[in-house]
RODO-2510 file (C-alpha; in nm, 4 decimals, decimal comma):
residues 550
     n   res          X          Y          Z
     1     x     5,5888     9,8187    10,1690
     2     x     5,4184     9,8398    10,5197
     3     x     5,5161    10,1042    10,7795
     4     x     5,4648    10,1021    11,1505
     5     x     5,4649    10,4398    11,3915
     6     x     5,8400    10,5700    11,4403
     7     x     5,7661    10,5892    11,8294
     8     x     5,9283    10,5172    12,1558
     9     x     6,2229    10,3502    12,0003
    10     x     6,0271    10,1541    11,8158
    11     x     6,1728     9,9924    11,4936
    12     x     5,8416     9,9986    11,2043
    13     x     5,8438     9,7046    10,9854
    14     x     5,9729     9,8399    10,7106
    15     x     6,1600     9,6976    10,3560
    16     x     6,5326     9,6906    10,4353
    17     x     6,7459     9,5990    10,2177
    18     x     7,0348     9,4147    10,3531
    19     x     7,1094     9,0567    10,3416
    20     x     7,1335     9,0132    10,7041
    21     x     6,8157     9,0812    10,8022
    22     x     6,4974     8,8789    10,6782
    23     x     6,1470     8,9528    10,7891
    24     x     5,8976     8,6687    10,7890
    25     x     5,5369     8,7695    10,6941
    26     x     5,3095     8,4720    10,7285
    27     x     5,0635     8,4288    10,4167
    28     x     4,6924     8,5186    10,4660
    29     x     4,3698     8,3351    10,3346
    30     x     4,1961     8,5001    10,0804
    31     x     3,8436     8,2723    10,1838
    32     x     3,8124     8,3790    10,5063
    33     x     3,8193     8,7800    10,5346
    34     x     3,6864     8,8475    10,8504
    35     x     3,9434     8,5779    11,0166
    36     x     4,1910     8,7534    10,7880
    37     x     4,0953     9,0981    10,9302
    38     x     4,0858     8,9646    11,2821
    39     x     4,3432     8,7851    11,2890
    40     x     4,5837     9,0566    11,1844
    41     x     4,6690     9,2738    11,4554
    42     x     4,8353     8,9573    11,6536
    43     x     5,0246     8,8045    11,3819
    44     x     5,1906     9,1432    11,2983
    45     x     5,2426     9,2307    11,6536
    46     x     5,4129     8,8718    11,6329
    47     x     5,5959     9,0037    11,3342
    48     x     5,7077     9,3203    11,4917
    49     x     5,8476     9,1243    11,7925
    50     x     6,0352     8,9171    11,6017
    51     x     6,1829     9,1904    11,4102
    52     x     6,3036     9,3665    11,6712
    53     x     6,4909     9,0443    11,8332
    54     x     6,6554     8,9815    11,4801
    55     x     6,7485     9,3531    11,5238
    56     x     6,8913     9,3110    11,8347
    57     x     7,1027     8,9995    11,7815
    58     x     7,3413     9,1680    11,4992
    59     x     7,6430     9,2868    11,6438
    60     x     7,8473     9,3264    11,3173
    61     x     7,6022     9,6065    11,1787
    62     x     7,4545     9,9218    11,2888
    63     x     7,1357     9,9304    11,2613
    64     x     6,9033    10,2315    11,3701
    65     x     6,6262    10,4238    11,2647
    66     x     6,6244    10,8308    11,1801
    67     x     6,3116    11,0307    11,2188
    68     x     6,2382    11,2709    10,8747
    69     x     6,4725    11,5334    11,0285
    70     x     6,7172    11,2688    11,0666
    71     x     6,7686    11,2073    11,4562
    72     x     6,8093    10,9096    11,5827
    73     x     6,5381    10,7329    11,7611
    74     x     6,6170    10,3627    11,7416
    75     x     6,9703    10,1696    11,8564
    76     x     7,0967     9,7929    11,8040
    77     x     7,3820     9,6606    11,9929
    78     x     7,5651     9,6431    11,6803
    79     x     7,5610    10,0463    11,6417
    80     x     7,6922    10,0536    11,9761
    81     x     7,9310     9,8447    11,9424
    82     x     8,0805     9,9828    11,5922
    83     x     8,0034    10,3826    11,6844
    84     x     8,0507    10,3505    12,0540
    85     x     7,7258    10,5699    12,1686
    86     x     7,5099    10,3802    12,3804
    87     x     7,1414    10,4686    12,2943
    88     x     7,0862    10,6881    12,5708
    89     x     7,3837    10,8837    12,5073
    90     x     7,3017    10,9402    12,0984
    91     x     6,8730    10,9165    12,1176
    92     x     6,7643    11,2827    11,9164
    93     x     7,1116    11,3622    11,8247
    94     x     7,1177    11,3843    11,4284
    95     x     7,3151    11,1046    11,2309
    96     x     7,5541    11,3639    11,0902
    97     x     7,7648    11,3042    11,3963
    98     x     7,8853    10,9704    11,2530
    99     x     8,0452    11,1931    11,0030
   100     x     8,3889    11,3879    10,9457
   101     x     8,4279    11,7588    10,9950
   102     x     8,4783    11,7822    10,6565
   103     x     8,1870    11,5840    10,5218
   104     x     7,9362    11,7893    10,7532
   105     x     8,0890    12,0676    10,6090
   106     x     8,0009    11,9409    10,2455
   107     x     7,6845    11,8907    10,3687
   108     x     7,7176    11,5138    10,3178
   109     x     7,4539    11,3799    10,5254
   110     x     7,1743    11,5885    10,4394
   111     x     7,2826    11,4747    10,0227
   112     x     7,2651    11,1464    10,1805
   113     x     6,8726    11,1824    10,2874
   114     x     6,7808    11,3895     9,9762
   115     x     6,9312    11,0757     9,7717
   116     x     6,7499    10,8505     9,9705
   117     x     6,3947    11,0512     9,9450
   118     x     6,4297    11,0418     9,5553
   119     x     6,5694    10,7469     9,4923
   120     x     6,4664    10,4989     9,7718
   121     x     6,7554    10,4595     9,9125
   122     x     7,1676    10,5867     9,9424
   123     x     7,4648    10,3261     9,9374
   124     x     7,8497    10,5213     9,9457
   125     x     8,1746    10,3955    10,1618
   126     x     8,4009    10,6432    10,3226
   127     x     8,4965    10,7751    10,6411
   128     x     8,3140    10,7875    10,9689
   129     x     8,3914    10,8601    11,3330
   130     x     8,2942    10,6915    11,6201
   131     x     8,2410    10,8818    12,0073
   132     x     8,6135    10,8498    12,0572
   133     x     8,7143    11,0521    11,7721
   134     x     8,8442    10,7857    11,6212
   135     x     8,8175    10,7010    11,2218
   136     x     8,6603    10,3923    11,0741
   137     x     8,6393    10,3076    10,6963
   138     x     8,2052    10,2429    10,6298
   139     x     7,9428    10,1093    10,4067
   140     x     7,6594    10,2900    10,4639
   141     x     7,2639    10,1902    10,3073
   142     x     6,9977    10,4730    10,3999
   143     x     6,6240    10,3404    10,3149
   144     x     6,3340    10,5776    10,3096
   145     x     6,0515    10,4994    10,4809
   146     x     5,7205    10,6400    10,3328
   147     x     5,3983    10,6274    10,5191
   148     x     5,0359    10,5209    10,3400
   149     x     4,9845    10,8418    10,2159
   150     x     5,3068    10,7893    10,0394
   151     x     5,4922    11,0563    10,2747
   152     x     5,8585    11,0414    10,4769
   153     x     5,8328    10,9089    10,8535
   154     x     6,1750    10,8318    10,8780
   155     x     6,4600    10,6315    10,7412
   156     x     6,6746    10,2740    10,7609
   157     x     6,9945    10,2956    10,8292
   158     x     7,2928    10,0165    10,8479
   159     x     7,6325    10,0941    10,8548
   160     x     7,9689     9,8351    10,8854
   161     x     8,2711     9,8905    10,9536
   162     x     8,4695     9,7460    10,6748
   163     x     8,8127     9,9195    10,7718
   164     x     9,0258     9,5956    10,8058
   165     x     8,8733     9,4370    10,4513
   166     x     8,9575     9,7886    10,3390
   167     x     9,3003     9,7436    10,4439
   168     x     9,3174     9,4238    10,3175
   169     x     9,2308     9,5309     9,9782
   170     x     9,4552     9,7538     9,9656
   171     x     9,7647     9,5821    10,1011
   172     x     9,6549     9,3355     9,8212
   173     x     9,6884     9,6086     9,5309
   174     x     9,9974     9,7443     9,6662
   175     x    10,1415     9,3630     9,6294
   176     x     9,9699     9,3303     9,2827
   177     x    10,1270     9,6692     9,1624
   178     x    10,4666     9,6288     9,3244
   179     x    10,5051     9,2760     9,1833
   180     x    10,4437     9,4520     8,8416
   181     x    10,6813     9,6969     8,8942
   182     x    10,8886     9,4128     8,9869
   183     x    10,8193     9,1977     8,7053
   184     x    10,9506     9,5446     8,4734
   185     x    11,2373     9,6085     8,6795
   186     x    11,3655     9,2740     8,6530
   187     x    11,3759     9,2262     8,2940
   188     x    11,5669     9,5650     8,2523
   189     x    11,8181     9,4723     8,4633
   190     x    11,8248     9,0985     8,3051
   191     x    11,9266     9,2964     7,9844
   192     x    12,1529     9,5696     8,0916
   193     x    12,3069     9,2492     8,3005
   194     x    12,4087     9,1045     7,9754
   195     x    12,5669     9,4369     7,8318
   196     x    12,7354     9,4735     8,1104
   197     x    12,9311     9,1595     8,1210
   198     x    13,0753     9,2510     7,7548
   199     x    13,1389     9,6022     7,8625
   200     x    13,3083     9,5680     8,1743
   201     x    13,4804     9,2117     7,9885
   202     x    13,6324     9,5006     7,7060
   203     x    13,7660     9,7236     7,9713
   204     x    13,9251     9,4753     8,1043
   205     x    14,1182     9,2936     7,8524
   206     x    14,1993     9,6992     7,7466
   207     x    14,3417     9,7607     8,0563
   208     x    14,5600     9,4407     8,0200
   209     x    14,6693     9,5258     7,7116
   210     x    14,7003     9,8653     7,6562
   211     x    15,0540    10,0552     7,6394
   212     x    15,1482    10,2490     7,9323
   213     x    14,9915    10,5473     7,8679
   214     x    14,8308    10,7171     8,1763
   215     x    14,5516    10,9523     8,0029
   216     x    14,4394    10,6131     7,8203
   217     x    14,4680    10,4196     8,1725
   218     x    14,2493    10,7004     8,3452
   219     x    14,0055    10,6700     8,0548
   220     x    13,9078    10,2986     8,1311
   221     x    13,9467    10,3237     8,5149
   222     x    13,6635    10,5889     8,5260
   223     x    13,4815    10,3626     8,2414
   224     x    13,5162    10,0880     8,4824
   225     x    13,4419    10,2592     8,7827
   226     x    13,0863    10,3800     8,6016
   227     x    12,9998    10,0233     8,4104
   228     x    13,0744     9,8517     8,7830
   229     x    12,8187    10,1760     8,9371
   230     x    12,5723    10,0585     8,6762
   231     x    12,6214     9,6416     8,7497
   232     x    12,5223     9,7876     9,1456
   233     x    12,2309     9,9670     9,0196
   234     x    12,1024     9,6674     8,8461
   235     x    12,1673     9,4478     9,1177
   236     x    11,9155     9,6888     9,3348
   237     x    11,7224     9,6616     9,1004
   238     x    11,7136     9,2700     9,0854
   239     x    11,6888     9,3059     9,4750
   240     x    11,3489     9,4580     9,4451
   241     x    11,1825     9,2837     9,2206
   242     x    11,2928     8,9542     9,3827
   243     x    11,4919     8,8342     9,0888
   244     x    11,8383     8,8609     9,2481
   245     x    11,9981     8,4558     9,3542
   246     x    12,0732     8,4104     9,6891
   247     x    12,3031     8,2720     9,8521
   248     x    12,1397     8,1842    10,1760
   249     x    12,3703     8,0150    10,4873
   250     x    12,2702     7,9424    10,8507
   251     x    12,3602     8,2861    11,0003
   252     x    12,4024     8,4253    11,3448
   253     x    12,2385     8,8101    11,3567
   254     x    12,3746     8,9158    11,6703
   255     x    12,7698     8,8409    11,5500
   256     x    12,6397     8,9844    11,2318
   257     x    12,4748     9,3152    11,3806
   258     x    12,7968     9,3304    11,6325
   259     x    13,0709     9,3604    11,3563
   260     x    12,8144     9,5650    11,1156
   261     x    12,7595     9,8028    11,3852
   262     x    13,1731     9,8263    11,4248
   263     x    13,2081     9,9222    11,0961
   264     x    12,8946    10,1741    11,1097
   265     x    13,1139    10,3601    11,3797
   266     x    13,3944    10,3985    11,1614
   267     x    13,1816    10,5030    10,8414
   268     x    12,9131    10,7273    11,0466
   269     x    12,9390    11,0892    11,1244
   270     x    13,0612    11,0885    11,4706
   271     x    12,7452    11,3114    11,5769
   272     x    12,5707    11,0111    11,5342
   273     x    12,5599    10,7972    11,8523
   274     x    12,4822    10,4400    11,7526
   275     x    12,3956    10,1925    12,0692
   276     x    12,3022     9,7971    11,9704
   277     x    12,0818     9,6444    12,1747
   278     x    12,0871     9,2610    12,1290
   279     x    11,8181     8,9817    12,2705
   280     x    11,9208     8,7185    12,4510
   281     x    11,8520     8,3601    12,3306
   282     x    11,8657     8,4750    11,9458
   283     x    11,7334     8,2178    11,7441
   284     x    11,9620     8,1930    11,4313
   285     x    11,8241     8,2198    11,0224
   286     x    11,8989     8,1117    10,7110
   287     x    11,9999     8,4173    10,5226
   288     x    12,2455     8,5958    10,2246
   289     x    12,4595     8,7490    10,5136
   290     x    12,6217     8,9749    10,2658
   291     x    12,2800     9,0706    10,1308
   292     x    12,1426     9,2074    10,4895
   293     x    12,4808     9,3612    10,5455
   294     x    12,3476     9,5566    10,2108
   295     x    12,0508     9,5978    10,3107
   296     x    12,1311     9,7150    10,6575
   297     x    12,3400     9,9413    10,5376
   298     x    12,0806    10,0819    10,2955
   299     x    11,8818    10,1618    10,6107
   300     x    12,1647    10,3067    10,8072
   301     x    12,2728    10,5680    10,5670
   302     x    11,8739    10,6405    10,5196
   303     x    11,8926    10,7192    10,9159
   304     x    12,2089    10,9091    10,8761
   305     x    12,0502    11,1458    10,5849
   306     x    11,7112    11,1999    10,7920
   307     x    11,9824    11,3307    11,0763
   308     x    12,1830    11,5999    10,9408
   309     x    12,2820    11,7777    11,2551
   310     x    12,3601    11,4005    11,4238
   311     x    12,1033    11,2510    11,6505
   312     x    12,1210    10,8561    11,7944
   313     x    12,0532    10,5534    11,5879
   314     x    11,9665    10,2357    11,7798
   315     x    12,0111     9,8957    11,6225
   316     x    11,7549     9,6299    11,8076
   317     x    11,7614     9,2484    11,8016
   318     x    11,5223     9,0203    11,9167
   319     x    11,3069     8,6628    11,8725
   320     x    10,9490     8,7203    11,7451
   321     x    10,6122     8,5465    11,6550
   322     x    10,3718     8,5924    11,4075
   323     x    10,0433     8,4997    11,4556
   324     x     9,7778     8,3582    11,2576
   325     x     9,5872     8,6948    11,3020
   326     x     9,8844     8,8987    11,2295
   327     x     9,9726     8,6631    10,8911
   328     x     9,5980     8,6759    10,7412
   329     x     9,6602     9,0944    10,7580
   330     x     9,9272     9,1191    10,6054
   331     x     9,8793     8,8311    10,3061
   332     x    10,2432     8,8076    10,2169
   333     x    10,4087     8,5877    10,5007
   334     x    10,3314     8,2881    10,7028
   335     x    10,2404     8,2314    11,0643
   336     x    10,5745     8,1140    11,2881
   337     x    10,9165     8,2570    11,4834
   338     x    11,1537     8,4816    11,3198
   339     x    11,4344     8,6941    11,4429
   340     x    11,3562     9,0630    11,4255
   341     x    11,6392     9,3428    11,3436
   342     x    11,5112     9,6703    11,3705
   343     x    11,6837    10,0655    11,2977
   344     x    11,5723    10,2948    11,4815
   345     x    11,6667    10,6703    11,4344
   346     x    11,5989    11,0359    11,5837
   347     x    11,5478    11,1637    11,2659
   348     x    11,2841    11,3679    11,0865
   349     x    11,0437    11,0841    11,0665
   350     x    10,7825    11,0238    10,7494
   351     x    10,4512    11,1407    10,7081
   352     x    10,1886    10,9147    10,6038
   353     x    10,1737    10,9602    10,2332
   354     x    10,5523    10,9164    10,2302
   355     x    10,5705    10,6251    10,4496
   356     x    10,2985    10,4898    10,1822
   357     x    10,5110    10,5252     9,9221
   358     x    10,8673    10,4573    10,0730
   359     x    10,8941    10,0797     9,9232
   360     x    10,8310    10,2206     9,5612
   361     x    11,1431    10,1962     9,3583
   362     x    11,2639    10,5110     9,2675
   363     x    11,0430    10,7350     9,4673
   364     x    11,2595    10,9617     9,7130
   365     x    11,2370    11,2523     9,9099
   366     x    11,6117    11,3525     9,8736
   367     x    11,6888    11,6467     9,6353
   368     x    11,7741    11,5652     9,2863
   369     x    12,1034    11,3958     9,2369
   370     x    12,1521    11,2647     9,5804
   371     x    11,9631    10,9435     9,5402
   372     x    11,8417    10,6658     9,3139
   373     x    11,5095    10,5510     9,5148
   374     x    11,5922    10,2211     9,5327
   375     x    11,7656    10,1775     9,8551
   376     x    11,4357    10,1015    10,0529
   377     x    11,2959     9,8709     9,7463
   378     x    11,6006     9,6826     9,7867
   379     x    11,5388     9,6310    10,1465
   380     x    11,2282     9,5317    10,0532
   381     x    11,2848     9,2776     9,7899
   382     x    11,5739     9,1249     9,9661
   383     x    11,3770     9,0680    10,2740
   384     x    11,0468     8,9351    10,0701
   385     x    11,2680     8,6926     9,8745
   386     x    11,4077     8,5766    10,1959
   387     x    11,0835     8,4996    10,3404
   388     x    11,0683     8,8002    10,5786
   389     x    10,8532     9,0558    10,6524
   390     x    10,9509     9,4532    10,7015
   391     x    10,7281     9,6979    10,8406
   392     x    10,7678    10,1036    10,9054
   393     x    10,6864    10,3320    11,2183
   394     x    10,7420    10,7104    11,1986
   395     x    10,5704    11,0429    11,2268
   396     x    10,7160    11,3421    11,1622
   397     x    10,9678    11,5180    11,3901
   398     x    10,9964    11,1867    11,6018
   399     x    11,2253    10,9824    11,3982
   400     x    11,1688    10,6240    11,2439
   401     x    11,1866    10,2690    11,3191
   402     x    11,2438     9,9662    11,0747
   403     x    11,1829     9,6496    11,1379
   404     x    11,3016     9,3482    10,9606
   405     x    11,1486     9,0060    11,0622
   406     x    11,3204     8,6971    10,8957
   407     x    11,2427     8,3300    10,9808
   408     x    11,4101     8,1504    11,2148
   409     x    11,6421     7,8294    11,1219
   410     x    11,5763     7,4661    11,2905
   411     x    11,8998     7,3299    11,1423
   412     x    12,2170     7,3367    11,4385
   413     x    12,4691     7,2816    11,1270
   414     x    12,6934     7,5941    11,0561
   415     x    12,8396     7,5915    10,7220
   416     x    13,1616     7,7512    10,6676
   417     x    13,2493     8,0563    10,4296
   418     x    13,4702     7,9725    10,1641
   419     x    13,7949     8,1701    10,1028
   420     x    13,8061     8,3412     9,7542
   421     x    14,1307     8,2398     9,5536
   422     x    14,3470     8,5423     9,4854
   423     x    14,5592     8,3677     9,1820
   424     x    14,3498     8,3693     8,8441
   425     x    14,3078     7,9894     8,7872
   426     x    14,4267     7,8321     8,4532
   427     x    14,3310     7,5608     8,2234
   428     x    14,5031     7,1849     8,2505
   429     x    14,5456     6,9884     7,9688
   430     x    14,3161     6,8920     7,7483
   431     x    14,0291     7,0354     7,9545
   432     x    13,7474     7,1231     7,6816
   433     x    13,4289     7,3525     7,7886
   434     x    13,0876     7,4057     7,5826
   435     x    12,9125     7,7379     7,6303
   436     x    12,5950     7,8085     7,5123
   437     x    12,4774     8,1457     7,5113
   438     x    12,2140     8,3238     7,2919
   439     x    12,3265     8,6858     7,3199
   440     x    12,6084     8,6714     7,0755
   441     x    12,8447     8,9653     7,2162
   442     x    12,8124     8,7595     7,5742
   443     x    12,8793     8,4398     7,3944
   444     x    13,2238     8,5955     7,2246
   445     x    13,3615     8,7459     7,5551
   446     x    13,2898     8,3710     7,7180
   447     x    13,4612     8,1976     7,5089
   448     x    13,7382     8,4084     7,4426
   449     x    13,8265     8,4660     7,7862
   450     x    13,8035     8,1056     7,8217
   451     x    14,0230     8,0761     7,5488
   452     x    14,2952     8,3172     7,6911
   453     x    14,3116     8,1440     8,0153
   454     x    14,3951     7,8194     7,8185
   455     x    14,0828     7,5948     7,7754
   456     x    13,9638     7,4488     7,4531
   457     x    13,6378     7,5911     7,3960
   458     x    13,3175     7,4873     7,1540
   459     x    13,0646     7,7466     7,1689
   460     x    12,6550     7,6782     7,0311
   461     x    12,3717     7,9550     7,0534
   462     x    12,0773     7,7509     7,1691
   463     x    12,0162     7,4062     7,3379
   464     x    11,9459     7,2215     7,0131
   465     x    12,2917     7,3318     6,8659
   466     x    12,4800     7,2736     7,2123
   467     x    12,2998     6,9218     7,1829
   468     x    12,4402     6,8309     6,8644
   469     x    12,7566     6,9285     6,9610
   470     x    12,7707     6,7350     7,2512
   471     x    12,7370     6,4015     7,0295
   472     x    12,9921     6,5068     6,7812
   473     x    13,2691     6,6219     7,0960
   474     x    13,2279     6,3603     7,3927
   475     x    13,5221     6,4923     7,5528
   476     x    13,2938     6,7928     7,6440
   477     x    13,3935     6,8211     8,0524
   478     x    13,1943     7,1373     8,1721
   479     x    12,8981     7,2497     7,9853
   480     x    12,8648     7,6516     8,0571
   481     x    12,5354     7,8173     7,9939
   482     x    12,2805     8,0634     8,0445
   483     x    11,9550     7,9713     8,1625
   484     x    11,6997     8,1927     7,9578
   485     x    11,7633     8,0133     7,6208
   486     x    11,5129     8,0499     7,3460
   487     x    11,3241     7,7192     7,2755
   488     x    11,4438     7,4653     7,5250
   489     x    11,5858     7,6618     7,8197
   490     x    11,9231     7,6059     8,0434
   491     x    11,7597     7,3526     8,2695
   492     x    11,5666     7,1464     8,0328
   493     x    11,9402     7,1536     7,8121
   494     x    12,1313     7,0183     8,1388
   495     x    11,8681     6,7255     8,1688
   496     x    11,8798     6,6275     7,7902
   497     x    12,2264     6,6609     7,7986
   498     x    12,3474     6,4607     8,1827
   499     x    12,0740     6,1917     7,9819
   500     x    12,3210     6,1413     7,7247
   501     x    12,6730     6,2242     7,9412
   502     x    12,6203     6,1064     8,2934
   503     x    12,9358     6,2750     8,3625
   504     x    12,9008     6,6163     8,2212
   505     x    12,9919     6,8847     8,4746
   506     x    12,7566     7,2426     8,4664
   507     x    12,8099     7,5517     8,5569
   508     x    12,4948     7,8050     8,5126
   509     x    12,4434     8,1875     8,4162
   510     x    12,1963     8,4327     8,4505
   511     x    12,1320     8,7913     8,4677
   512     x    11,8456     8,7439     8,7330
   513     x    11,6419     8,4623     8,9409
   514     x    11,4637     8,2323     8,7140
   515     x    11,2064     7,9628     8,8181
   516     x    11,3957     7,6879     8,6023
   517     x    11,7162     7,7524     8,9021
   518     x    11,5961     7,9166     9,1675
   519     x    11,2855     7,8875     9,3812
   520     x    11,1681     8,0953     9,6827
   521     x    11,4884     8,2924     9,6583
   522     x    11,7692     7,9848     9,6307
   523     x    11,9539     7,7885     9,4592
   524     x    11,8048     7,4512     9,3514
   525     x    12,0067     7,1261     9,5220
   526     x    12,3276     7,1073     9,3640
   527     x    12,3040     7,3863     9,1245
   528     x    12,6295     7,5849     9,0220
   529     x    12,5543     7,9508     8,9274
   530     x    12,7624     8,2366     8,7683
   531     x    12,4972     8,5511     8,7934
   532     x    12,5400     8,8266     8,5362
   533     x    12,7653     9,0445     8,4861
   534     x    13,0818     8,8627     8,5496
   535     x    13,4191     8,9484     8,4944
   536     x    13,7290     8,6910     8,3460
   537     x    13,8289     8,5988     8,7285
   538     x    13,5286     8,5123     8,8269
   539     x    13,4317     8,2889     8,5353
   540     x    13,7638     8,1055     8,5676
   541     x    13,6793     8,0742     8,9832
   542     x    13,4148     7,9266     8,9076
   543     x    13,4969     7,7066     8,6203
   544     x    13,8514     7,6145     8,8007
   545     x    13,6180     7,5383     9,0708
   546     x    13,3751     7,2349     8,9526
   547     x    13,6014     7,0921     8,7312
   548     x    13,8473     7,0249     9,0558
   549     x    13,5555     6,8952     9,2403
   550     x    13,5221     6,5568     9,2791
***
């Protein structure tokens, strides 16, 4: 290691380990010494020089020297830039003023030199302040610097600021974790799905056929009313994990926000004014209305709660762009325009560990009782699945703001919303249905409700079976089934299947999203889906439905 005199701002050319910096020490002749002795002085002066302009030409790093006390006596443009000091301004102050209040208290930086004197040198990441008082997330490296006689004259020091990879990483490991959650939450709710299609199926057909007794008729109308709380519950949680199938339409968000703010009037505490601002020029989307109806609404009684004595909630639409920059931060969504709705409310506002946390399903801050959790994971699925982005602005005492971005639609067509049938359809004659389920309490309420409404019904419980009996009953018209099927699933069954009966009509199930259906939140091109759980009218809708079409 060689060493140079810590002087006059002087940087000594020391060993400093970081890949940035590279110090070129031309080789010496061994045959000549008293060329090699004379010639020395020059060639490190050279050396020196050249150091110091290397030095001097990184802006990304601080880089500075510390006398053995640790004050600063040497400054590159890159310090000044990243701590803000310029070196007159921070020449013989000590380097602990890069550090928090509470790390000088902890006596951080002088740990930091004692590391560096007995082990060589100190490497730790964590907080740091620049002159503004501002906080910046660093990676510090302290060398020692050691004299002939083997004693300190001072110390290396480079510091980055490595706040926005910081933030990077960690907006990556809050996707990676919630898409785990997501992942757990959505096979719970495919299953409970599947229960409760059978168990709101058997209170139905009881209610249709029990006697006229009003305890027994109270029984399975609050048995209903708590199987069809549970089928929400698993819906929400569906939403989140970005299993749910949407239905997504060209949509216009200002007619939307205008008759969703209407009804928030009439549902709202009236100590709760509510104003809409709407932009001019909206560009329209392609969205599940109904869904951000939900989802708006999850937000609106979320503003309500956080203003107990009333207060003024502010609905805001408006055209937005994304940039590149603003796309590589936050990983999950692409560069382009989108529409932005956002709620803002007086309330009581977040703090930052609870704005941190507010997308986690089932984390709340209401008391115990009054809330599931999910509402905001909802929001958040719903608008992820759509191809959105939503972001969160509050502090404490000043209310909050939410903002939904969702992208904008280059189609002109509008398609219009078809009216639901209010008379439960029937079977014609000689109209014959397969349905293939695996569960087989889901596969017995299918077919016998098919069955009561009139249709001749084969039933298999996987897609080899359904196969087989597709050769042995050509007059098979609609094939009915679920789309998680052990072996060969749903989709791979429909091909094999429309291979052997060009004409064969399908109608799919599910209890959430799956790849073999739906992709980036919709339906595959001329897919027909029943989602899970379902009650009689709506199977016989739906199956009244196809077999009608032409």
């Amino acid at each position: 290691m060689r060493s140079g005199k810590v002087a006059d701002g002087v940087i000594p050319t020391a060993s400093i380990a970081t890949e940035n910096i590279f110090v070129f020490d031309p080789p010496q002749s061994d045959q000549d010494p008293q060329r090699n002795t004379e010639g020395r002085a020059p060639v490190l002066h050279a050396s020196e020089l050249q150091f110091q302009q290397l030095v001097a030409a990184v802006t990304d790093c601080a880089i500075y020297m510390l006398d053995p006390n640790g004050r600063v006596v040497s400054w590159n443009p890159g310090a000044e830039r990243i701590k803000g000091y310029t070196q007159e301004e921070v020449a013989g102050r000590h380097f602990s003023i890069f550090y928090t209040e509470e790390e000088r208290a902890d006596a951080v930086p002088d740990r930091a030199l004692a590391t560096a004197v007995r082990e060589g040198k100190y490497e730790a990441e964590g907080w740091h302040v620049r002159k503004d008082g501002t906080r910046f997330w660093a990676s510090v490296l302290i060398d020692a610097i050691r004299g002939p006689d083997g004693e300190i004259v001072g110390f290396a020091k480079i510091t980055r600021d490595m706040t926005e990879r910081r933030d990077m990483q960690e907006q990556l490991n809050h996707a990676q974790k919630m898409e785990a959650i997501g992942q757990l939450t959505g096979g719970v709710a495919h299953d409970f799905n599947n229960l409760l299609t059978v168990i709101l199926g058997g209170l139905d057909f009881i209610t249709r056929h029990i006697p006229a007794d009003e305890r027994l008729q109270r029984a399975t109308d609050q048995a209903t009313r708590a199987a069809q709380r549970a089928a929400t519950l698993t819906q929400q949680l569906l939403a989140f994990s970005r299993r749910q199938p949407l239905n997504p339409k060209p949509t216009d968000v200002n007619q939307l926000v205008t008759a969703f703010s209407e009804m928030l009037r009439r549902t709202l505490s009236e100590e709760i004014s509510i104003q809409t601002v709407l932009g001019g020029g909206l560009r329209r989307v392609e969205v599940d209305a109904h869904q951000l109806e939900s989802a708006l609404l999850n937000l609106a009684v979320n503003s309500r709660d956080a203003m107990p004595n009333g207060g003024r909630l502010v609905i805001e639409t408006g055209n937005a762009r994304i940039s590149e920059a603003q796309a590589a931060r936050y990983l999950d969504i692409d560069a382009g325009e989108y529409v932005m709705i956002r709620l803002k409310d007086s309330g009581v506002g977040m703090s930052s560990e609870v704005m941190a946390r507010a997308f986690e399903p089932f984390f709340t801050t209401k008391p115990l009782g009054e809330g599931t959790g999910l509402g905001l994971s909802q929001v958040f699925g719903f608008v992820k699945q759509s191809g959105g982005h939503i972001s969160l602005s509050s502090e404490p005492g000043q209310g909050t703001a939410v903002s939904i971005y969702l992208p904008r639609l280059t189609a002109e067509t509008m398609d219009e919303e078809a009216v639901s049938p209010v008379v439960v359809p029937r079977a014609r004659p000689n109209e014959t249905i397969l349905v293939v389920e695996d569960d087989d309490d889901l596969r017995i309420y299918s077919t016998e409700s098919l069955r009561e409404l009139g249709f001749r019904v084969l039933e298999a419980h996987n897609g080899p079976a359904a196969l087989h009996m597709l050769e042995q009953h050509p007059e098979v018209m609609l094939l009915f089934t679920d789309v998680g099927l052990p072996g060969i699933d749903g989709r791979e069954l429909v091909e094999e299947a429309r291979r052997r009966c060009s004409g064969l009509k399908v109608l799919f199930t599910t209890g959430y999203a799956r790849d073999a259906i739906v992709h980036r939140g919709r339906l595959d091109p001329g897919v027909e889906l029943l989602t899970k759980p379902f009650t009689r009218v709506q199977l016989a809708t739906r199956v009244r439905a196809i077999l009608d079409a032409g």
